[in-house]
Structure formats: structure tokens, C-alpha cells
N, C-alpha and C positions, 0 to 999 in steps of 0.2 A: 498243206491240205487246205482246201476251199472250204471258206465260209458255207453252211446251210442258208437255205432262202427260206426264211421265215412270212410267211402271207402278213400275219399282224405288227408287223414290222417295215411294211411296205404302203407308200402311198399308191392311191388307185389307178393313177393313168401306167405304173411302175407295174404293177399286176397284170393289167387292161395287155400291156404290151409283151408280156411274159406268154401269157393267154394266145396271144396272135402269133407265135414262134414255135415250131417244132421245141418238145414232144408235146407243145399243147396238153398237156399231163399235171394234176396236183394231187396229193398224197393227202389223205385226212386220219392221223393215226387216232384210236378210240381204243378206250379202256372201260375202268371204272373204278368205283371210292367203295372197297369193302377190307372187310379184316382178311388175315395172311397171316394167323398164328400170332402168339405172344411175342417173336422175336424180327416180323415185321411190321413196316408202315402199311396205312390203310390206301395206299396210291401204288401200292407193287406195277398193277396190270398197266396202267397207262404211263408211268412213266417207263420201265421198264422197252414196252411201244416205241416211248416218244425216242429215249439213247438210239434206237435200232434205226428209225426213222430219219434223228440226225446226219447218222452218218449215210444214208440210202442219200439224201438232200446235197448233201456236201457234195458227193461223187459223183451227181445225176446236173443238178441244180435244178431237180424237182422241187416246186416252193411245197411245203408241210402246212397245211390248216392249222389253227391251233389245236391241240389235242381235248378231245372229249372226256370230260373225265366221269364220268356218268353210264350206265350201261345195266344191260338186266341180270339183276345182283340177286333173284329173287330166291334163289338156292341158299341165300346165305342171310336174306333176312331175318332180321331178330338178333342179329350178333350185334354187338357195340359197334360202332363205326361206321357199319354199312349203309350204305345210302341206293335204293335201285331207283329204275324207272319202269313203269311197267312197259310190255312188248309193244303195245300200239303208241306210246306214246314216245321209243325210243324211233322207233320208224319212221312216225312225224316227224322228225327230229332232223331224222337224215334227209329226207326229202325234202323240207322246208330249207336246208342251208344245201342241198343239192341244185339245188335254184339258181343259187346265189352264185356256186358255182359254173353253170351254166350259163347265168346271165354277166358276168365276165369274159367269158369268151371260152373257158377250155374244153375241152373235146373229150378228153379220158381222167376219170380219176377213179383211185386205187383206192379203197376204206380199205386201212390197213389195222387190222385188230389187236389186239394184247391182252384178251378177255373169255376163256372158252363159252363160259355161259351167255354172251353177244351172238354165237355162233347160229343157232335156229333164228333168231331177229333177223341175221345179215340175210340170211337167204332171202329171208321173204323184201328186205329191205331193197334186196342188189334187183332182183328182180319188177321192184313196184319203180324204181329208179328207171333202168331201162323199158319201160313200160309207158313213163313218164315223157322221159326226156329221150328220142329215138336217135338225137344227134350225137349223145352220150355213151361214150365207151366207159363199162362200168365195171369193178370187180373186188368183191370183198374175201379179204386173205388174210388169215393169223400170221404175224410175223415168223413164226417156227414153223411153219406147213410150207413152205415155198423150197424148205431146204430138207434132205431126207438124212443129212450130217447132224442138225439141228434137232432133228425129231427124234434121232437116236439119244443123245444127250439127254433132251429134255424129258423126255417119256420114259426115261430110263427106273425111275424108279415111282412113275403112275403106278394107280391099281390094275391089278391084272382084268383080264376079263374081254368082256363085250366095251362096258364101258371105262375106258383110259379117260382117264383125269389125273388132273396135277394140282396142288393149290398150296402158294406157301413151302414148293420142295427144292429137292437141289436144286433144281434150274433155274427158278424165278430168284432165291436164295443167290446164287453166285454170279447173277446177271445184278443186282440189285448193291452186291460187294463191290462190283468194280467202279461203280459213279458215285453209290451214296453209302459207303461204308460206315460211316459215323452212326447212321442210323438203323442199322442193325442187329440184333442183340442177340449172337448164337448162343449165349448162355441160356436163354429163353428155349433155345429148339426143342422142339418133340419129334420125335418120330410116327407119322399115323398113316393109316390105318394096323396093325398086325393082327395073321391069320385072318384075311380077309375074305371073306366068301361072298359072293356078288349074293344080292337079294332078288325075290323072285319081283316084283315089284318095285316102284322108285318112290324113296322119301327127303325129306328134307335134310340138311347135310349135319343136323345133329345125332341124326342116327348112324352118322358115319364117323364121327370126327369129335371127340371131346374139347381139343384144344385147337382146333382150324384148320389142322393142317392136313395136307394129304400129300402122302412121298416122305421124303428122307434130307429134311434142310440140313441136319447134323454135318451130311457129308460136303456142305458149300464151300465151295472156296471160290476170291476172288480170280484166282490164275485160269479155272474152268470157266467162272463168268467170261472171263478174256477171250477165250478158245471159243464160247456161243455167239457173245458179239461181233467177232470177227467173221465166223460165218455166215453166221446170219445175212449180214449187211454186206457182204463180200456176193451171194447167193440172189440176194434179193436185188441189185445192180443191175445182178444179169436178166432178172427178170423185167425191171423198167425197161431196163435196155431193149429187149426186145417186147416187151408192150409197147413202145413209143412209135416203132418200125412198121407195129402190126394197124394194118388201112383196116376202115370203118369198112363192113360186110354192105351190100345194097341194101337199106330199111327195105323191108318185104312188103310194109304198108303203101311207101312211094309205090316201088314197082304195080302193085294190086290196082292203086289208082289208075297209074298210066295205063293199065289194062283196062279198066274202067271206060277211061277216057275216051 
């Protein structure tokens, strides 16, 4: 199996040249630092990310940004651990090192996410991105959304309802067994929410959750985490793969000009 290409592990002119070569593509996996129940670490969401990403690198020789460990947590502020950013300033965030990527040379890059509550940022993010930068093929994606194998798994024991969430459950649970098992502690597991009824309104997630968690970590095991990572990154492959193929659309601004002209 091939080495992943690590961007912070690489000297510049090593990048500069990576950049100038089909698929012109770098992967930025993002998370965040919150709590995940008594029986996980506070890093589930981004490393979790970063394993899926590894192996996506490995098999692509997509080089991986270093991962984000930071992200808008603000559902879960006030627990022990959690660290957020607020939404404007996770945005800034990505734009400012979206730059950087640009100003090396590559063309398309993936924010690859491992964080639900990232997910309203990303939009307005991916969007101010290509807005930004018009030479920038750009696209931000939860690593378990790209595959509908993975979403069956993972969502399998979300809350019901309108709103599916997961935090802390079997899936991030047996994804988290298979690399860092040591740190672990199913003895700690709860089960939460039960007899859940969605609220007419949205509040803060201790109205949902006494001990952090949402889903069914109980049921984790390492052998299912095996079965998600392989998907996952078996899925998401395919997806580089044919992101890399896919040509830059006419910027509609050029064109408008030369109309001008």
C-alpha cells in the first residue's frame, strides 16, 4: 500500500510541483475538539476524518492539508472539553488558508469534513471560496455523505425525525475502535436519547443529552468500524477519482467580460 502525501511533511518547491500535475487536487480534512460522551476522546470528529482521509491519500496520492481541529462546536458549548470557533470566524479560517492553497498552484480542493455541526459554515464557506477564487474548483463534503453504504451504517441509530444526528454513537464509536482503541472506554457507554420526540423548537444539546451522547455507542465494535472505513475510503476514491477528470466549467465572469469587450 502507498504512502499518503502529507502537505506538512513536504518541502515547497515538492508541493509547488505536485500542484503543477494532474489532479491538481488537495484534500483539507476538518473536524473539531468537543466532548463525545464519557466513553470518548474529545478529538472523535477530526481524527476519525483524518483515518478516512489517509487512506483516500494513500490510493489517490492526493496530498491531505494538515487536519483542522477546530470547528463550530457551538451546540455543545459549555460541556468540559469543547473548544468552538464562532461561524464567521471558522470561514475566515478557510479562506485565508484557501489562499495559500491557491497560491501554490492547485486547482481543486475537497474540505473534507468529519464534524455535522461544520455543515451550515461549509456552505456559506464553499461558496464565499468560489466566489473568491474563480480558478478554484471547490467542494465541501462529510466523509459519510459521499457514500449511501456508509450513511446506512452510520445513521443507523441517529434520532429519528426531521432532524438526524449522531454524536458519540455506534459509528463514530467503532470507527474510533479500529485505530485508537486503547482510548476508548465502552464501560463508560450510554445510550441517548430514549423515547425521543423531536421538539417543536431547537435548543441547546443539554436538552437532549445528559451524558453527550446521541445513538447507541453500546453497540460499537471494532469489526463494524473495519466495514465503515473500508467503505468509506473505498467510495470516496471513486469520487476523487472522478473529481480530478471533471474540467473547470467557463468562469461566467470571463465570458461576461469578453462580451463586454
Amino acid at each position: 500500500m502507498p504512502e499518503p502525501v502529507l502537505w506538512a511533511k513536504l518541502p515547497w518547491q515538492e508541493l509547488e510541483a505536485l500542484a503543477a500535475r494532474p489532479p491538481h487536487m488537495a484534500i483539507w480534512p476538518l473536524g473539531t475538539t468537543e466532548q463525545h460522551g464519557r466513553h470518548l476522546p474529545t478529538d472523535v470528529d477530526v481524527r476519525n476524518c483524518w483515518e478516512v482521509a489517509l487512506g483516500v491519500s494513500a490510493q489517490t496520492g492526493v496530498p491531505l492539508l494538515p487536519p483542522l481541529p477546530f470547528g463550530d462546536s457551538r451546540h455543545w458549548e459549555g460541556w468540559p472539553g469543547t473548544l468552538t470557533l464562532q461561524p464567521e470566524t471558522l470561514v475566515q479560517v478557510l479562506l485565508e488558508v484557501a489562499a495559500g492553497v491557491v497560491e501554490t498552484g492547485f486547482r481543486k480542493l475537497l474540505l473534507l469534513n468529519g464534524h455535522i455541526g461544520n455543515g451550515p459554515v461549509l456552505g456559506i464557506a464553499e461558496a464565499k471560496i468560489r466566489e473568491r477564487f474563480r480558478g478554484l474548483q471547490v467542494r465541501a463534503l462529510s466523509w459519510w455523505d459521499v457514500s449511501p453504504r456508509v450513511v446506512e451504517i452510520v445513521y443507523r441509530d441517529s434520532i429519528p425525525g426531521t432532524l438526524r444526528s449522531f454524536h458519540g454513537n455506534d459509528g463514530e464509536t467503532s470507527v474510533y475502535l479500529t485505530h485508537s482503541p486503547e482510548l476508548v472506554r465502552l464501560d463508560l457507554a450510554v445510550d441517548e436519547p430514549r423515547d425521543y420526540e423531536r421538539s417543536a423548537f431547537a435548543y441547546h444539546s443539554r436538552k437532549l443529552t445528559s451524558s453527550g451522547v446521541i445513538g447507541e455507542p453500546t453497540a460499537a465494535t471494532a469489526a463494524k468500524g473495519d466495514e465503515i472505513l473500508a467503505f468509506a475510503v473505498e467510495d470516496l476514491v471513486a469520487f476523487v477519482r472522478r473529481a480530478a477528470e471533471e474540467p473547470a466549467p467557463d468562469d461566467v465572469w470571463t465570458i461576461r467580460a469578453a462580451q463586454r469587450g
